[in-house]
Structures are given as structure tokens and as C-alpha cells.
mmCIF file of the C-alpha atoms, coordinates in Angstrom:
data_MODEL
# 
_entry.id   MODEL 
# 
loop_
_atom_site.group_PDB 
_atom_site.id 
_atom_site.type_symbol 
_atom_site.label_atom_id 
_atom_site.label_alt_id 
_atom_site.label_comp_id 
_atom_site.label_asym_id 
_atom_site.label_entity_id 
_atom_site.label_seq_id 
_atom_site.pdbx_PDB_ins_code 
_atom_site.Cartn_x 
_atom_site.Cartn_y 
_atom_site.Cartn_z 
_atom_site.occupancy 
_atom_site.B_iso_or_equiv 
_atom_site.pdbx_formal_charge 
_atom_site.auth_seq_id 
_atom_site.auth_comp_id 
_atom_site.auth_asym_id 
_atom_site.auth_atom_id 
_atom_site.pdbx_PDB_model_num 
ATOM 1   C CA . UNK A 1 1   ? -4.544  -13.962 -31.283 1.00 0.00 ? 1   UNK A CA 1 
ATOM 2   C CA . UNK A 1 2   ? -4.012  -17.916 -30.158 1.00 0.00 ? 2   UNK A CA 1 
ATOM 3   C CA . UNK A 1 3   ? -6.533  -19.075 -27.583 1.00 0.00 ? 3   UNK A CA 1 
ATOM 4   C CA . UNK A 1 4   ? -8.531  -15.568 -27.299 1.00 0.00 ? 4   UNK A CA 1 
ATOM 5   C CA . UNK A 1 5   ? -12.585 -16.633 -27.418 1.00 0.00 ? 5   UNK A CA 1 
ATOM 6   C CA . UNK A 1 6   ? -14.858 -14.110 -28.905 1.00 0.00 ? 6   UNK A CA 1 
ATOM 7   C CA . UNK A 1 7   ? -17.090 -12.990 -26.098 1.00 0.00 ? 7   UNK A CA 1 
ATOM 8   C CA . UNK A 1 8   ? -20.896 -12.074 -26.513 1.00 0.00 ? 8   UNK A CA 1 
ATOM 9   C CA . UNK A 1 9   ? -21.103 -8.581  -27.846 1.00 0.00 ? 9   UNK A CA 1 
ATOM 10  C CA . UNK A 1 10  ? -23.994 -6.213  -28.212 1.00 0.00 ? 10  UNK A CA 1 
ATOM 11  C CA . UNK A 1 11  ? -22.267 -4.880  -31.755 1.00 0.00 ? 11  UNK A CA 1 
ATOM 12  C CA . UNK A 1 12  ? -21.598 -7.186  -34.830 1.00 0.00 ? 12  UNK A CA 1 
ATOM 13  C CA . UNK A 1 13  ? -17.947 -7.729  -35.842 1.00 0.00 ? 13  UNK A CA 1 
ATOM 14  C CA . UNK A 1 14  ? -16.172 -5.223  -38.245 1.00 0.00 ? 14  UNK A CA 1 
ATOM 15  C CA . UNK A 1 15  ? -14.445 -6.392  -41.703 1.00 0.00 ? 15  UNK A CA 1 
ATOM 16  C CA . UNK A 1 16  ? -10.868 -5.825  -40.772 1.00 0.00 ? 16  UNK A CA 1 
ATOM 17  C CA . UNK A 1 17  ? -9.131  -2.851  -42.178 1.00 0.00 ? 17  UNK A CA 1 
ATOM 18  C CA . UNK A 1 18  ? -5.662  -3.438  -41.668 1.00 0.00 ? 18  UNK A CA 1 
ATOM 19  C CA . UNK A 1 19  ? -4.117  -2.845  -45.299 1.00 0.00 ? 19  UNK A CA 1 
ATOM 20  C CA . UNK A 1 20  ? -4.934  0.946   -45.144 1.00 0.00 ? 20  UNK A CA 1 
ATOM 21  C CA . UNK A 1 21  ? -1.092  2.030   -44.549 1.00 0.00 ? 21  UNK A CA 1 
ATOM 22  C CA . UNK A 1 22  ? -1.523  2.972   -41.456 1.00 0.00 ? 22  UNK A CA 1 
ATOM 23  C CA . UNK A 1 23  ? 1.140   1.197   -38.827 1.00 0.00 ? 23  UNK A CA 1 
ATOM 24  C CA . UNK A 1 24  ? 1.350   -0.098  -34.958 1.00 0.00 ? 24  UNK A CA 1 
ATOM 25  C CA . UNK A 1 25  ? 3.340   2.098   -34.199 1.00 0.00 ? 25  UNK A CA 1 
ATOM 26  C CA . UNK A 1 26  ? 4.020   3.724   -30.193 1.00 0.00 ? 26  UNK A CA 1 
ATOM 27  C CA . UNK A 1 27  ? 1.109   5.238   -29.027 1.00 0.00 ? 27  UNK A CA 1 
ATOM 28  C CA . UNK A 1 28  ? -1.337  3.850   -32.059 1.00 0.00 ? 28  UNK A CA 1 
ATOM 29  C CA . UNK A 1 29  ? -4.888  2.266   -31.261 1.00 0.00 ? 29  UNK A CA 1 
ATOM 30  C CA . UNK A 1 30  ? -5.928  -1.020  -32.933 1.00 0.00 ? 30  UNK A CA 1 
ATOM 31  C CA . UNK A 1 31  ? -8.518  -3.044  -32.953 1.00 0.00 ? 31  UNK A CA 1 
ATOM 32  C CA . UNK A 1 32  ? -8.342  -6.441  -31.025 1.00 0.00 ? 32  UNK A CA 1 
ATOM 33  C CA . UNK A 1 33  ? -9.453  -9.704  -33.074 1.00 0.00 ? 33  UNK A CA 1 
ATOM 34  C CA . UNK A 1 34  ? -10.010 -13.572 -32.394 1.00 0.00 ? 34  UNK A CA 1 
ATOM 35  C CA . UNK A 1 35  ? -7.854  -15.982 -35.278 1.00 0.00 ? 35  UNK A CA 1 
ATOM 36  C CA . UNK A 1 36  ? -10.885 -14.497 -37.322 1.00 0.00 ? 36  UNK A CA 1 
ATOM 37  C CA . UNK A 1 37  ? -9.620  -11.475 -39.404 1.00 0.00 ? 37  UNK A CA 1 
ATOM 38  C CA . UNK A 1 38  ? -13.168 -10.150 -39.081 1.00 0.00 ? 38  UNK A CA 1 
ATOM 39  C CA . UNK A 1 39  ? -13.936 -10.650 -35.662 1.00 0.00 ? 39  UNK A CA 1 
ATOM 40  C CA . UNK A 1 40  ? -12.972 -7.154  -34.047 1.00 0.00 ? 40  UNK A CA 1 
ATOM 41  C CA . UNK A 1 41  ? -15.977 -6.238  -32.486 1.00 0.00 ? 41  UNK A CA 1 
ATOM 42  C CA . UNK A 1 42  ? -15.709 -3.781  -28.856 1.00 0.00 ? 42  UNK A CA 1 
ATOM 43  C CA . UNK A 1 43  ? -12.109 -4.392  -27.896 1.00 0.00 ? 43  UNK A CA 1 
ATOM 44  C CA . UNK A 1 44  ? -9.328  -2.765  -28.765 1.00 0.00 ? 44  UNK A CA 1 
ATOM 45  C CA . UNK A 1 45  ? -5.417  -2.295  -27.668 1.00 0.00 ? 45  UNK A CA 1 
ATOM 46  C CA . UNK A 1 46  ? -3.057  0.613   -27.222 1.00 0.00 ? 46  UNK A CA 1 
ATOM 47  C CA . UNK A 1 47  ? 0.261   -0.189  -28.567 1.00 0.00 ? 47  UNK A CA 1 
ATOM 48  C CA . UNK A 1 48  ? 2.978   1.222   -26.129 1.00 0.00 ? 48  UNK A CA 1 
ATOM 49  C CA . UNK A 1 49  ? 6.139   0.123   -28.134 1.00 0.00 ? 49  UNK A CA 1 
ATOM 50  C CA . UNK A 1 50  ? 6.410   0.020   -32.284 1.00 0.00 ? 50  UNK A CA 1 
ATOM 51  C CA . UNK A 1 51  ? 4.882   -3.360  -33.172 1.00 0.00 ? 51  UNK A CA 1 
ATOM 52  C CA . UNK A 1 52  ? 5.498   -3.115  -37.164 1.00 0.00 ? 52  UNK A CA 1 
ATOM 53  C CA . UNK A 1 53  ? 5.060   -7.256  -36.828 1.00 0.00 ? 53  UNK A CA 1 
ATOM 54  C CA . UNK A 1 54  ? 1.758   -6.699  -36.092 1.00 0.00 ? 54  UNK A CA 1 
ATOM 55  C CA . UNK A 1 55  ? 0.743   -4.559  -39.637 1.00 0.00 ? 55  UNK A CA 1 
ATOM 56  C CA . UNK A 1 56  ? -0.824  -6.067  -42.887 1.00 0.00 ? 56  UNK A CA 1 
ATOM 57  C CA . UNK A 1 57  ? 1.825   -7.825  -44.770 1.00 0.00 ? 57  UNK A CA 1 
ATOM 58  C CA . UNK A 1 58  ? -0.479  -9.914  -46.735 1.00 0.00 ? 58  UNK A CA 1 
ATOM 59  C CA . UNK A 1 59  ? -3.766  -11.916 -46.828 1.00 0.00 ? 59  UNK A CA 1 
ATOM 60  C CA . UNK A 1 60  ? -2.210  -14.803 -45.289 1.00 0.00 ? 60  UNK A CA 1 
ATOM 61  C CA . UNK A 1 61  ? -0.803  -11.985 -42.345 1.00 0.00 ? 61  UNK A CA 1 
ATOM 62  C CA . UNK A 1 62  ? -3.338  -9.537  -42.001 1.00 0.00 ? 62  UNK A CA 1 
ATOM 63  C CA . UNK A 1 63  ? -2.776  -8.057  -39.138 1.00 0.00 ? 63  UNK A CA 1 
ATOM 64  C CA . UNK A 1 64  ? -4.567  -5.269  -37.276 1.00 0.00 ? 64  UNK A CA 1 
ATOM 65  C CA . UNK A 1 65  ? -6.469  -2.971  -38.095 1.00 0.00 ? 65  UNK A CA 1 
ATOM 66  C CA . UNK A 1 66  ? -5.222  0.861   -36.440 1.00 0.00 ? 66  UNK A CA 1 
ATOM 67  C CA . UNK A 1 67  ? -8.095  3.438   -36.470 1.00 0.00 ? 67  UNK A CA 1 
ATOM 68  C CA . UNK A 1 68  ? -6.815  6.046   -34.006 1.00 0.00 ? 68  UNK A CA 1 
ATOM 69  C CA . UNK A 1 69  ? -3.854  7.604   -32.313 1.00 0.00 ? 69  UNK A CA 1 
ATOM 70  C CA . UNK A 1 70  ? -3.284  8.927   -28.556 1.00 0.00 ? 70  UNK A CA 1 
ATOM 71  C CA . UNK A 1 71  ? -2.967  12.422  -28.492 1.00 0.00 ? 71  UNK A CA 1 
ATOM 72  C CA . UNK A 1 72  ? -2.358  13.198  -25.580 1.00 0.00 ? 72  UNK A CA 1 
ATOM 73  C CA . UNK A 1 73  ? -1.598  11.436  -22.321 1.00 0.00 ? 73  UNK A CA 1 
ATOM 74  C CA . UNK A 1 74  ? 0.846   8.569   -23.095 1.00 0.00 ? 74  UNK A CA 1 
ATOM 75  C CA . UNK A 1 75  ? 2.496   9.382   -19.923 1.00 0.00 ? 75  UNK A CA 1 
ATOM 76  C CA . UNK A 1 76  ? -0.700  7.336   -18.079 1.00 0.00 ? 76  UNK A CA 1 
ATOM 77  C CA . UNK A 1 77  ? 0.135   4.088   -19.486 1.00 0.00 ? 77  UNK A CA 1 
ATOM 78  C CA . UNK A 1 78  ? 3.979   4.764   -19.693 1.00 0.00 ? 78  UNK A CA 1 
ATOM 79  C CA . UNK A 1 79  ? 3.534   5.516   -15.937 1.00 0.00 ? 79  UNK A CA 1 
ATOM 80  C CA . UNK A 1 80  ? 0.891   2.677   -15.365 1.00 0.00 ? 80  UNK A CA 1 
ATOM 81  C CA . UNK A 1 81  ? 4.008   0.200   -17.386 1.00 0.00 ? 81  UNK A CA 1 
ATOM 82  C CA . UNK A 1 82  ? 6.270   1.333   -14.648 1.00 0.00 ? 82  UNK A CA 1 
ATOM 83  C CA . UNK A 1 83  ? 4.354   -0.080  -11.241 1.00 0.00 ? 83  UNK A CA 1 
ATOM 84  C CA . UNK A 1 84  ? 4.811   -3.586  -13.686 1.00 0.00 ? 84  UNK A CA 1 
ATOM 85  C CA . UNK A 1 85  ? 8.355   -3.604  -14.524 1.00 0.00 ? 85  UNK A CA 1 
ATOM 86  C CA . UNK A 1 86  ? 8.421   -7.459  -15.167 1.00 0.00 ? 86  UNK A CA 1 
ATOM 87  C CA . UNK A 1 87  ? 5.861   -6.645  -17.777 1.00 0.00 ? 87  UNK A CA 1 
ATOM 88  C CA . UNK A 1 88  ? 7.777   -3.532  -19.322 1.00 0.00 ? 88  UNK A CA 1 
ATOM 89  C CA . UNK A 1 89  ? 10.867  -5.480  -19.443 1.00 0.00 ? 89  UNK A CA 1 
ATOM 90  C CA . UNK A 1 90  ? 8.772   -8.418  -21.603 1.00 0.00 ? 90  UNK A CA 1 
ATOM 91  C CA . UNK A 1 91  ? 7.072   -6.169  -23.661 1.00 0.00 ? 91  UNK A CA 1 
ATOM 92  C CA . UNK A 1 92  ? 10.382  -4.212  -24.791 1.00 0.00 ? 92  UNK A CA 1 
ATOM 93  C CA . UNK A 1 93  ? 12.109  -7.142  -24.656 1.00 0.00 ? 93  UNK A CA 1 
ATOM 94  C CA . UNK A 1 94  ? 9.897   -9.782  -27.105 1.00 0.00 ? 94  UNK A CA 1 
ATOM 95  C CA . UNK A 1 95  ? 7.592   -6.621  -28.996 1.00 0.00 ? 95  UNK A CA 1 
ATOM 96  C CA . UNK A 1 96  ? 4.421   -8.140  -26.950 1.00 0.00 ? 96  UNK A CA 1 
ATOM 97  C CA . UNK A 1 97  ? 1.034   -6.344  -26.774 1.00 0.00 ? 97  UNK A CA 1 
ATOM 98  C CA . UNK A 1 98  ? 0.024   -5.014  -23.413 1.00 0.00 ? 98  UNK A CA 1 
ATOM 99  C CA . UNK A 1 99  ? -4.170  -6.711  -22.822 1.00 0.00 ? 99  UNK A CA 1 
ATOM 100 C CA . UNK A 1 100 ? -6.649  -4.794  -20.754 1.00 0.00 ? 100 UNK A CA 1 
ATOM 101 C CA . UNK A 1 101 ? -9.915  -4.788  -21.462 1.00 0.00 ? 101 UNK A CA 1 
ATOM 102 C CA . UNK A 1 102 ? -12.038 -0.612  -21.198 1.00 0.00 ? 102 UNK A CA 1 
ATOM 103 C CA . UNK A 1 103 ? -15.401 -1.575  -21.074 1.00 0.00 ? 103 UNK A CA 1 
ATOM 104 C CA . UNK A 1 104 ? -17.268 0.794   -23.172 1.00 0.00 ? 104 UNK A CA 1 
ATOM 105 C CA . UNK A 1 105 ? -20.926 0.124   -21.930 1.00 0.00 ? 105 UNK A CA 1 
ATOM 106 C CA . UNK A 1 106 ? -21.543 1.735   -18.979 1.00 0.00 ? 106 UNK A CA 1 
ATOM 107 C CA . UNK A 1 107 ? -18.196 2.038   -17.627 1.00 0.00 ? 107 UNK A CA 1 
ATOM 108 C CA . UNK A 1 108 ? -16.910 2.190   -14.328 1.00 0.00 ? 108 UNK A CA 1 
ATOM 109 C CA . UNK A 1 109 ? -16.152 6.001   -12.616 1.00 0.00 ? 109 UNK A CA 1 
ATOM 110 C CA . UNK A 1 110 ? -12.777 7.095   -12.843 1.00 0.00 ? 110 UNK A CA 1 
ATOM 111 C CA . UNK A 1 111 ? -10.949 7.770   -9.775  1.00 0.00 ? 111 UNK A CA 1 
ATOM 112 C CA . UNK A 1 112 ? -7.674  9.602   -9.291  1.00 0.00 ? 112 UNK A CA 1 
ATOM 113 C CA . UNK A 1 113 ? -4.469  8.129   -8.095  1.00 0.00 ? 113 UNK A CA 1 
ATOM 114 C CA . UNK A 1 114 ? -2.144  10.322  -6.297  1.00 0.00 ? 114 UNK A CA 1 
ATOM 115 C CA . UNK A 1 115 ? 0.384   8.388   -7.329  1.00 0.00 ? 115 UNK A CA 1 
ATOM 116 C CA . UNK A 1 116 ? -0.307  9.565   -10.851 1.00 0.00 ? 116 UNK A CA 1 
ATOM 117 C CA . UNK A 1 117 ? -0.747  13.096  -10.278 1.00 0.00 ? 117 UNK A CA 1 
ATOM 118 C CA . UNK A 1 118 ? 1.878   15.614  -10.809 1.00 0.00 ? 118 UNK A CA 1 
# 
């Protein structure tokens, strides 16, 4: 992606893998890269709407790279999209990718929001 610098990482960066058929669909997992279609390294990006723009189309367009799926609890970050509604409205609106970063080194302890329970 335009103007994301590749951070130092404790793992080396993984060839990308984006021309295996699978898509960005709702609710896929991809890898996040630099302009470097081999940079992917610890990051990586729920999508929350279908993002077909974002699949292999060819060399030139490679895309990125999905490896995984949520299975269950897409009602988090659908709820989590709602306290942002300026953001929900963009990414619907222009097919944008919704950044955070999960750090997956020693990561902080969850805590529950009551907001969020049911």
C-alpha cells in the first residue's frame, strides 16, 4: 500500500501467495504488504466488506495474499465498525480496508467491554 514503511520485524518477509484462487472476500484474512509484493511479514488485515479489487489479477496487480477465514465472531468487528460510523460509511462506500495493527508478540490482555456483551 502507498506510503506504508516496513517496520523492523523479528520474522523475515513471506513470498506473496496471492494467485492461489482464493478471494478478499467479507470476513477473509490477508496478509498486509509494503509496495513490495514480498514484504508481508507479521501484519495482517481482516476484510469486513468483499474487496475482489484487492485479489491477484496479474503480475503487474498482485494483490494479497488470503491465508485464513473468520469463523466465528464477525459480529466483534461488525459491532466494533458501528461505534465508527464515519469509517463504516467510507469503507462501504469507496471498498477501503479497515488498518489495525494485533501485535502478535507478547500481546496485550484482553479485557471485556460491556458494551459488547450480549
Amino acid at each position: 500500500t502507498s506510503g506504508m514503511v516496513q517496520r523492523q520485524t523479528l520474522f523475515a518477509p513471506i513470498s506473496l501467495e496471492s494467485n492461489r484462487g482464493l478471494s478478499n472476500k467479507r470476513a477473509s484474512v490477508a496478509m498486509a504488504r509494503t509496495n513490495d509484493p514480498n514484504s508481508a511479514n507479521a501484519q495482517f488485515f481482516v476484510n469486513v466488506v468483499d474487496n475482489a479489487f484487492l485479489d491477484y489479477s496479474s503480475d503487474s496487480s498482485p494483490g494479497y495474499a488470503v491465508f485464513g477465514e473468520v469463523v466465528r465472531g464477525m459480529e466483534v468487528i461488525d459491532a466494533r465498525l458501528l461505534l465508527r460510523p464515519r469509517l463504516l460509511s467510507k469503507l462501504i462506500g469507496a471498498n477501503k480496508v479497515w488498518r489495525c495493527t494485533i501485535p502478535l508478540v507478547n500481546p496485550p490482555p484482553c479485557t471485556t467491554n460491556p458494551a459488547m456483551t450480549r
